[in-house]
C-alpha positions as a printed Julia matrix, in Angstrom:
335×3 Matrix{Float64}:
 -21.99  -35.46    5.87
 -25.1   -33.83    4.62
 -28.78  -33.95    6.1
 -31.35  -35.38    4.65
 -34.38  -32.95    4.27
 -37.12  -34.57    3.57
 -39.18  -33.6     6.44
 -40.16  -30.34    4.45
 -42.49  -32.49    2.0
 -44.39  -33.24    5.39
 -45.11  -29.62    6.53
 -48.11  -26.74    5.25
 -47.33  -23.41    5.98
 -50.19  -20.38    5.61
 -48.21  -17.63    5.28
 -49.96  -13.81    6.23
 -48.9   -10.49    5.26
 -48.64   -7.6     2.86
 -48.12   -8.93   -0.72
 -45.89   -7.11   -2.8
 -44.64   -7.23   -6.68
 -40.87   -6.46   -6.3
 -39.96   -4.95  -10.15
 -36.35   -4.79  -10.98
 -35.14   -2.43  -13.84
 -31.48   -3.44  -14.9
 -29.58   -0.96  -17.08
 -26.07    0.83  -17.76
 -25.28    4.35  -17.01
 -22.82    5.93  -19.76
 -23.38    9.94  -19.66
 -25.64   12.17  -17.24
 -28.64   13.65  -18.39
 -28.29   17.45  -19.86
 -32.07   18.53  -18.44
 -30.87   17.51  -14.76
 -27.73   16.49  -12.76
 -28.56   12.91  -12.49
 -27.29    9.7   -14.22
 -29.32    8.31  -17.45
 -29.63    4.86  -17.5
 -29.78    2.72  -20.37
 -32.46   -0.2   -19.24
 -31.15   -3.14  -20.8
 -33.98   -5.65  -19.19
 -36.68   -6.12  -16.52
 -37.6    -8.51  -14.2
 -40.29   -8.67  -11.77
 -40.55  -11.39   -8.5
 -43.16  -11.73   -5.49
 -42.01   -9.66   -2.59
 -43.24   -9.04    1.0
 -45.34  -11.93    2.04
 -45.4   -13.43   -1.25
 -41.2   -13.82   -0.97
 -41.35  -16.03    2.33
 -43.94  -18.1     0.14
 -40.82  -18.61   -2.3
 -38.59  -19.07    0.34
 -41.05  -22.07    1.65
 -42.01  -23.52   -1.87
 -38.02  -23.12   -2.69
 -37.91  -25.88    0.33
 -40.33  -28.27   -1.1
 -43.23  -26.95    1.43
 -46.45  -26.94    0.83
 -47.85  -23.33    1.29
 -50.53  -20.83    0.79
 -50.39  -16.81    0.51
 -53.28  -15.03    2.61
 -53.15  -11.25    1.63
 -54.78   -8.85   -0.44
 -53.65   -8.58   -4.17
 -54.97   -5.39   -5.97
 -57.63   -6.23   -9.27
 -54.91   -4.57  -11.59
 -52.12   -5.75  -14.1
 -49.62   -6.12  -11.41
 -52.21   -8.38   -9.68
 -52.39  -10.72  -12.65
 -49.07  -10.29  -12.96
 -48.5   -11.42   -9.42
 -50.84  -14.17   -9.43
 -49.36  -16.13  -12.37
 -46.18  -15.74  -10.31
 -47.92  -17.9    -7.43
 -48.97  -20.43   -9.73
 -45.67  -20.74  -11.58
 -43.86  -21.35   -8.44
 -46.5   -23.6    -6.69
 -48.01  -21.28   -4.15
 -51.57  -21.35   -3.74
 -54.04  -17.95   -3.66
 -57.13  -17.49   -3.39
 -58.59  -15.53   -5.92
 -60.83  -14.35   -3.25
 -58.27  -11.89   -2.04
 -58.39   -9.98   -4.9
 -59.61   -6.95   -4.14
 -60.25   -3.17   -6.37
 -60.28   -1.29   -3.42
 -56.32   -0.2    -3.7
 -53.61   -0.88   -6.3
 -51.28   -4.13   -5.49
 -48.04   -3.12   -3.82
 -45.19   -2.48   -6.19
 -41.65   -1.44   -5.48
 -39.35   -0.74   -8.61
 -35.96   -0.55   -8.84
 -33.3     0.42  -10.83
 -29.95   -1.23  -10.87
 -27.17   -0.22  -12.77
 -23.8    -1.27  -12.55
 -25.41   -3.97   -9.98
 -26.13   -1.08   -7.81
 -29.36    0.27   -6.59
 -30.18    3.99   -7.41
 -33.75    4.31   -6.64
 -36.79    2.45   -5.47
 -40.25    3.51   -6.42
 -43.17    2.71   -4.63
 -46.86    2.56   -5.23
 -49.41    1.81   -2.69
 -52.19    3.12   -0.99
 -53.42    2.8     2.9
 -53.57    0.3     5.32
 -56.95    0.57    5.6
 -56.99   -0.26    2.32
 -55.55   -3.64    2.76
 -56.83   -4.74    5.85
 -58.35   -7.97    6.61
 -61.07   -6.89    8.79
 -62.15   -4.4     6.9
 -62.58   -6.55    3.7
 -64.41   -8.77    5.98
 -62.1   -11.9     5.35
 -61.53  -13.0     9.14
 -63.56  -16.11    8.63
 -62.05  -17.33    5.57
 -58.32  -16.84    7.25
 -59.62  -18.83   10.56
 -60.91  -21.58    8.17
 -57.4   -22.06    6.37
 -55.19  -21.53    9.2
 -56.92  -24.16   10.7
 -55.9   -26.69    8.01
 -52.11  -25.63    8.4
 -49.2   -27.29   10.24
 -48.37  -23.82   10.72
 -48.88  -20.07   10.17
 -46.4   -17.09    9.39
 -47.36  -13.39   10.1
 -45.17  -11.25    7.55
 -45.44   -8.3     8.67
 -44.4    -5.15    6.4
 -47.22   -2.46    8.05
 -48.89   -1.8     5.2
 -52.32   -3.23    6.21
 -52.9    -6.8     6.35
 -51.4    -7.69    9.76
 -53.74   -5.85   12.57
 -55.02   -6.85   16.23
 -57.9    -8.44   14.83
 -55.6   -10.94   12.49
 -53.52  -11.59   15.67
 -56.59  -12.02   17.51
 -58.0   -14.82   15.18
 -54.85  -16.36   14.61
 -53.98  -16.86   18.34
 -57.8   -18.78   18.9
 -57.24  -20.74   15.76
 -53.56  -22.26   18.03
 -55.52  -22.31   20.97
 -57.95  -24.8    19.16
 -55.78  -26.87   16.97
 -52.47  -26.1    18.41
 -51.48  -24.39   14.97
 -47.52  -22.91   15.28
 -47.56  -19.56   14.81
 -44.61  -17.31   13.5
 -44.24  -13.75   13.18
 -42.16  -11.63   11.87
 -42.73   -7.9    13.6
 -42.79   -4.66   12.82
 -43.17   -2.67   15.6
 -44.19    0.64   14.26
 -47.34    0.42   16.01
 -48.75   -0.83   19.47
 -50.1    -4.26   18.88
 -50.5    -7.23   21.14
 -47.96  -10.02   19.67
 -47.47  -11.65   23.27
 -47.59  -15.98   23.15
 -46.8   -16.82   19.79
 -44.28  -19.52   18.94
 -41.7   -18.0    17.6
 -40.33  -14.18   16.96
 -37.69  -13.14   14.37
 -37.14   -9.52   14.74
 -33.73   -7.82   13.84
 -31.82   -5.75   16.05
 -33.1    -2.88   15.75
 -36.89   -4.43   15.64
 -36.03   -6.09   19.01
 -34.62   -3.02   20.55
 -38.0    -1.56   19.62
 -39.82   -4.59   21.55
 -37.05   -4.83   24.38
 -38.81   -1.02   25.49
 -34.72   -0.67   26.82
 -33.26    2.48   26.11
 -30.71    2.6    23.16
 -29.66    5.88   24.46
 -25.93    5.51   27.0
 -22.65    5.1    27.2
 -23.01    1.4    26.13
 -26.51    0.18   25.28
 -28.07   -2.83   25.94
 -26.09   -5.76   25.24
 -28.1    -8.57   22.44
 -28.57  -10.68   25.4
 -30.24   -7.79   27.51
 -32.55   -7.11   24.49
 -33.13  -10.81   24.34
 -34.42  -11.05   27.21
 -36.5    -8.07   27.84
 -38.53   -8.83   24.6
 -39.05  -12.24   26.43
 -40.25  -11.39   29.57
 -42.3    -8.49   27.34
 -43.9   -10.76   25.18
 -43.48  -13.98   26.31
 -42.95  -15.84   22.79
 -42.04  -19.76   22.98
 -38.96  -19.11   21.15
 -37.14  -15.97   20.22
 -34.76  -15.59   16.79
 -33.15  -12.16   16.36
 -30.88  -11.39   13.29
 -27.89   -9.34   14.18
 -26.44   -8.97   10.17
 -23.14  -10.16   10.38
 -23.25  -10.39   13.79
 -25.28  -13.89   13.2
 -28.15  -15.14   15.31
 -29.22  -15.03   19.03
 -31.78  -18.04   19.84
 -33.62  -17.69   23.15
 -36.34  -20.1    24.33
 -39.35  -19.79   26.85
 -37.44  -22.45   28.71
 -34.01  -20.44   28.73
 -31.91  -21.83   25.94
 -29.59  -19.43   24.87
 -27.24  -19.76   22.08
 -25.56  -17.23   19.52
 -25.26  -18.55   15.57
 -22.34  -16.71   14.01
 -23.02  -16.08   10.48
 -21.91  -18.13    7.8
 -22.44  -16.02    4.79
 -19.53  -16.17    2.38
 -20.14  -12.97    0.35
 -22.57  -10.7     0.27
 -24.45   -9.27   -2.83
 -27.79   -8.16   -1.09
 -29.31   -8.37    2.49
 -32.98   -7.91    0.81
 -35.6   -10.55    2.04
 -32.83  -12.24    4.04
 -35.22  -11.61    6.84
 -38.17  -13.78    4.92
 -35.52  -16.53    4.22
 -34.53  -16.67    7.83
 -38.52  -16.94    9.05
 -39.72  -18.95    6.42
 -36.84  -22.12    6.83
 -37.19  -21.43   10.57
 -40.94  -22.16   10.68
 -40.96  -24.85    8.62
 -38.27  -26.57   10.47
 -39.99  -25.83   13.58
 -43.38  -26.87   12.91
 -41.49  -30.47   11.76
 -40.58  -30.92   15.43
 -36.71  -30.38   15.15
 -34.77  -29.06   17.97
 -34.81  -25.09   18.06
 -30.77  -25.18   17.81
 -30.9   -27.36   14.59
 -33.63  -24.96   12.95
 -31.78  -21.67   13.76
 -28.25  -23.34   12.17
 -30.68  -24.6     8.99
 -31.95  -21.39    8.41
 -28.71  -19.43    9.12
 -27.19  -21.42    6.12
 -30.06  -20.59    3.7
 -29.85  -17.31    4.84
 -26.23  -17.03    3.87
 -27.19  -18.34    0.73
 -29.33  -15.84   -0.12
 -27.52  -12.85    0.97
 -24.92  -14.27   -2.45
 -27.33  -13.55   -4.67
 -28.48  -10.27   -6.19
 -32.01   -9.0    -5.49
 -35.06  -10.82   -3.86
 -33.89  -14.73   -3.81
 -34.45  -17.83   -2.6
 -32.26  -20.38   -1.03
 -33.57  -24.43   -2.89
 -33.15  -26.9    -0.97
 -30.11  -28.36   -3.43
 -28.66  -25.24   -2.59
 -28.89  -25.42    1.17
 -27.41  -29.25    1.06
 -25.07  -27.84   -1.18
 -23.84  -25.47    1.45
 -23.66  -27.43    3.62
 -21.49  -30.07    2.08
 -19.17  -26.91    1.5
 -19.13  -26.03    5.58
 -18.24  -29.83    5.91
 -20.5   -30.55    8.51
 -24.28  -31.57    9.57
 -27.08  -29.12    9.61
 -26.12  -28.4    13.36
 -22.91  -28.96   15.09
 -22.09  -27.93   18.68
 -19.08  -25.13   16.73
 -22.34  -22.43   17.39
 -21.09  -20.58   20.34
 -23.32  -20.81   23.65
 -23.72  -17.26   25.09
């Protein structure tokens, strides 16, 4: 028995956050190079994807949801290169958000032998992509307030700051707008009364403020429920790998989602699958238990595949025909 999920063509999603071009070069290595001890590798082909913020935009369009990208894009050829990206996979962007005060975001790697060797980065400061500074809080309180809901990706380079959280949590408080985030807590901000959370472990342990130091540790549950009584979220996801998911709610739910990935190529943007089905399932009204076990399956999905993916939804109905059972079933182990 499969679900039927047409509920996605009813939901908008604004998603927030550091935009990235993820460049993949794929090659062979057949000798090592005679000026240096290191491997030469043949490149054989490249491909380039949206990464960061732009990747849970996949992961939502993927879905058959309607959504937008807020962040900055640099006025470069990665940029344009980006951009026809968005429109080739039916997420919106302003053109506004260009900007030519930093490059765009780009991460390269090379693959050979479908393993990764090196990633190269090139980006500049987070002052250089912030919000505030670019003087763009209006326009993001204008379109998050014509969104179902709104998604914070958070990869600290810039975009997401106080002042975004800030404008984000007035635009809820006026049009009851569901707001998502997913944290990185590398610096203090204020993240407390959103609607939902997805940090991993470690992220959580981070927000718990517990000590990881011990004979034992804090137990997932512990962490759980310090990050909830810390910051007070509606509803709390936190990825544990292949330890599955741990849902917690304001209103003390508690449930633990073993995983249900059937091999794994490559945990990259898992993370931005798990958020992106998650708020969209969430902001149609289902129950918290059936939107962890929807996104759970699209995660495990996407860990199959090699390099940033996307779970369609074929794909997720697909996988769930092959678990032979609904979207949710009460086999998800209380804790």
């Amino acid at each position: 028995m499969t679900h039927n999920l047409d509920f996605f063509d009813n939901v908008s999603v604004l998603i927030v956050g550091d935009v990235m071009l993820d460049r993949y070069l794929w090659g062979d290595i057949r000798r090592i190079s005679p000026e240096a001890p290191v491997p030469i590798v043949e490149i054989s082909r490249e491909t380039h994807t949206a990464g960061g913020a732009a990747n849970v935009a996949n992961n939502l369009a993927a879905l058959g949801v309607r959504c937008e990208l807020f962040g900055v894009v640099g006025n470069d050829a990665h940029g344009v290169e980006l951009q026809a990206l968005f429109q080739k996979q039916k997420v919106i962007f302003d053109p506004r958000l260009t900007r030519s005060a930093a490059p765009t975001i780009t991460k390269t790697r090379i693959v050979a032998q479908r393993q990764q060797l090196c990633r190269l980065d090139k980006e500049s400061s987070p002052e250089s992509y912030s919000l505030a500074e670019a003087g763009l809080l209006g326009l993001l309180a204008e379109k998050a307030s014509k969104y179902d809901a709104v998604i914070l990706s958070d990869y600290a380079k810039g975009v997401i700051s106080q002042a975004v959280i800030d404008t984000l949590r007035q635009v809820r408080a006026e049009h009851k707008t569901f707001i998502a985030l997913d944290p990185k807590p590398l610096r203090p901000l204020d993240i407390s009364g959103l609607d939902l959370l997805t940090p991993n472990y470690g992220e959580s342990l981070m927000l718990s403020g517990l000590s990881a130091y011990g004979q034992k540790g804090p137990t997932a549950d512990e962490i759980a429920t310090a990050v909830l009584n810390r910051h007070h979220p509606e509803c709390l996801v936190m990825t544990m790998g292949d330890k599955g998911m741990l849902l917690r709610t304001k209103e003390g739910k508690s449930r633990h989602f073993p995983t249900v990935v059937r091999e794994v190529a490559d945990v990259s943007g898992a993370g931005d699958t798990v958020i992106s089905t998650l708020t969209a399932c969430m902001a149609a009204k289902l129950p918290p238990e059936e939107a962890v076990h929807i996104a759970n399956t699209a995660a495990g999905v996407v860990v199959g595949k090699l390099g940033t993916a996307t779970c369609t939804r074929k794909e997720l109905l697909l996988a769930f025909e092959a678990d032979s059972k609904a979207p949710w079933s009460p086999q998800a182990e209380s804790t």
